[in-house]
C-alpha positions in Angstrom: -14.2 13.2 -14.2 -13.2 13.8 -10.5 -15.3 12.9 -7.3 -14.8 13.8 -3.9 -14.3 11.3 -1.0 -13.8 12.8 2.1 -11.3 15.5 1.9 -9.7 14.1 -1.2 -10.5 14.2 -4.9 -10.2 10.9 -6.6 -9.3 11.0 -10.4 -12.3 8.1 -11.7 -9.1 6.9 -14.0 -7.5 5.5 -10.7 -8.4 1.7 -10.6 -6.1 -0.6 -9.1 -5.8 -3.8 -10.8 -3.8 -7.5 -10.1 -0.4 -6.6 -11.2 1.4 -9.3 -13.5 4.5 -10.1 -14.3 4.6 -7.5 -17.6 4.6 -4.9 -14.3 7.9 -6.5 -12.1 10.3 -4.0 -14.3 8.5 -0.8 -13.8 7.6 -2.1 -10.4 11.2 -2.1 -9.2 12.0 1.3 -10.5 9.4 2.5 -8.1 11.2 -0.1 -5.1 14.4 1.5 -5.9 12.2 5.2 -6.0 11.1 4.7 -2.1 14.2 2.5 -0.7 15.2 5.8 1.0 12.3 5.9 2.7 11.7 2.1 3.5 15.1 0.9 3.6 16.3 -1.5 1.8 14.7 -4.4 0.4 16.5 -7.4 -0.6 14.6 -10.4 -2.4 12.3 -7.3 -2.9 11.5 -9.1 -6.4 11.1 -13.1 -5.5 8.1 -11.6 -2.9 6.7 -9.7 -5.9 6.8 -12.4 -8.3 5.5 -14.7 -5.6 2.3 -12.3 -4.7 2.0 -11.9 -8.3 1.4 -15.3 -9.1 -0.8 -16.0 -5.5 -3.4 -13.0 -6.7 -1.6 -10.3 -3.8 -0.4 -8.0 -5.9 -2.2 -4.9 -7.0 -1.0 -1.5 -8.7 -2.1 1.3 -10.7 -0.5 1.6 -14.0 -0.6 5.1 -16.2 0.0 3.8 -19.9 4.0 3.2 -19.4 4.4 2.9 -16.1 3.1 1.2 -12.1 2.5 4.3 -10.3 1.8 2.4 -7.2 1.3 -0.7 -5.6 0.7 -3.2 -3.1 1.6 -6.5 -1.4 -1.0 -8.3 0.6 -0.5 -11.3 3.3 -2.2 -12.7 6.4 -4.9 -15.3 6.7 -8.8 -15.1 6.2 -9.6 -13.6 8.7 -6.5 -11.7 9.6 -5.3 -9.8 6.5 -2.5 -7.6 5.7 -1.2 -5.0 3.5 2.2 -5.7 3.6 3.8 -3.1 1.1 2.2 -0.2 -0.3 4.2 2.7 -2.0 3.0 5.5 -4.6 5.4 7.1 -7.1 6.4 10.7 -5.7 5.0 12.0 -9.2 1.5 10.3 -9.1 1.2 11.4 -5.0 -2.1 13.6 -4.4 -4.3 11.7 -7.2 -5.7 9.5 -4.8 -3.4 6.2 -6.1 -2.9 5.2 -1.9 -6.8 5.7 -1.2 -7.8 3.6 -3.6 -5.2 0.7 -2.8 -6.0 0.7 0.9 -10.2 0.6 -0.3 -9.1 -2.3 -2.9 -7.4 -4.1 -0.1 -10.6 -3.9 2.1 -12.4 -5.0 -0.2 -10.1 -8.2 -1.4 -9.9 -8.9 2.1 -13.3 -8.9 2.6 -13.6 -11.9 5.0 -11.1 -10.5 7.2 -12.5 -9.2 10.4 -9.0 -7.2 11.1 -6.5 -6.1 8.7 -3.1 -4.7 9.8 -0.2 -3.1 8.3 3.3 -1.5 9.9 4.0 1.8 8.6 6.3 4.9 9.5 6.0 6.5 13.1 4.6 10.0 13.8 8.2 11.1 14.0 9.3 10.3 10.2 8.1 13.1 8.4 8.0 11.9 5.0 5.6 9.3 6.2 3.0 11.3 7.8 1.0 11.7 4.6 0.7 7.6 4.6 -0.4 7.5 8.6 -3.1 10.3 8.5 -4.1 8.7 4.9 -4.4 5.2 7.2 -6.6 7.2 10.3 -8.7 8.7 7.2 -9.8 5.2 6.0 -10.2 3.5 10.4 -7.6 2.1 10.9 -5.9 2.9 14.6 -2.4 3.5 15.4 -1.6 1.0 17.9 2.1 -0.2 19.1 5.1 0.6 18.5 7.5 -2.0 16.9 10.8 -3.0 15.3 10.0 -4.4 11.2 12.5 -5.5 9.1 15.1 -3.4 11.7 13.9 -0.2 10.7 11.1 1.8 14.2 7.8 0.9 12.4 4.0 1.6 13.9 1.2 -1.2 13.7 -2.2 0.0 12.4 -5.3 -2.1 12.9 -8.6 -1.4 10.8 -11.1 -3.7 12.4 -14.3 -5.0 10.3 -17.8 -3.8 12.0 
């Protein structure tokens, strides 16, 4: 059964879960999937393994595969999503939605939570950005991450 939220339909099989370690393989194919798009990412898996084993890690699985995921960081009352990527065959089922809304919600103490994502120039990454506006959060500055031109979002609690 499907459900509309906003202007998307959400498949009610989508439920992000922690990721464990059982999900670092599959995890990686999907790293090595989006590296085009991110740039790379060395020690990509000791921060995995790491937010696996602190509770920071979430993904959606399908029955033989993560079909996307996420990283979260920050304090309590300044949270982050750190990482979030969705397989280019499981895009348009609502996988990022429901990643971003689990975040909120595991952050729930947080009274801002922030993430870096693509800037309005990178075309591939405008369907992350307007997915970010969708769900509050604000485009604010403009910033180097990781040495790749990044844009800071801010969803603020209230």
């Amino acid at each position: 059964m499907a459900r509309t939220r906003g202007s998307i339909e959400l498949n009610d099989a989508v439920h992000p879960q922690l990721a464990t370690p059982v999900d670092v393989p599959s995890w990686l194919e999907l790293v090595r999937e989006v590296e085009p798009l991110f740039g790379r990412m060395p020690d990509f898996e000791a921060t995995l393994v790491t937010k696996i084993e602190e509770r920071d890690a979430f993904c959606v699985r399908s029955e033989t595969q993560v079909l996307g995921g996420m990283l979260l960081g920050g304090t309590r009352e300044h949270g982050w999503i750190r990482w979030l990527a969705v397989r280019a065959s499981a895009r348009g089922q609502g996988i990022g939605q429901r990643l971003v809304e689990t975040a909120l919600e595991h952050m729930s103490a947080a009274n801002t939570i922030s993430l870096d994502t693509f800037r309005e120039e990178n075309v591939p990454g405008r369907p992350a950005r307007r997915l970010y506006v969708r769900l509050g959060f604000v485009p604010g500055p403009l910033i180097e991450a990781q040495g790749a031109p990044r844009q800071r979002f801010d969803w603020v609690r209230g």
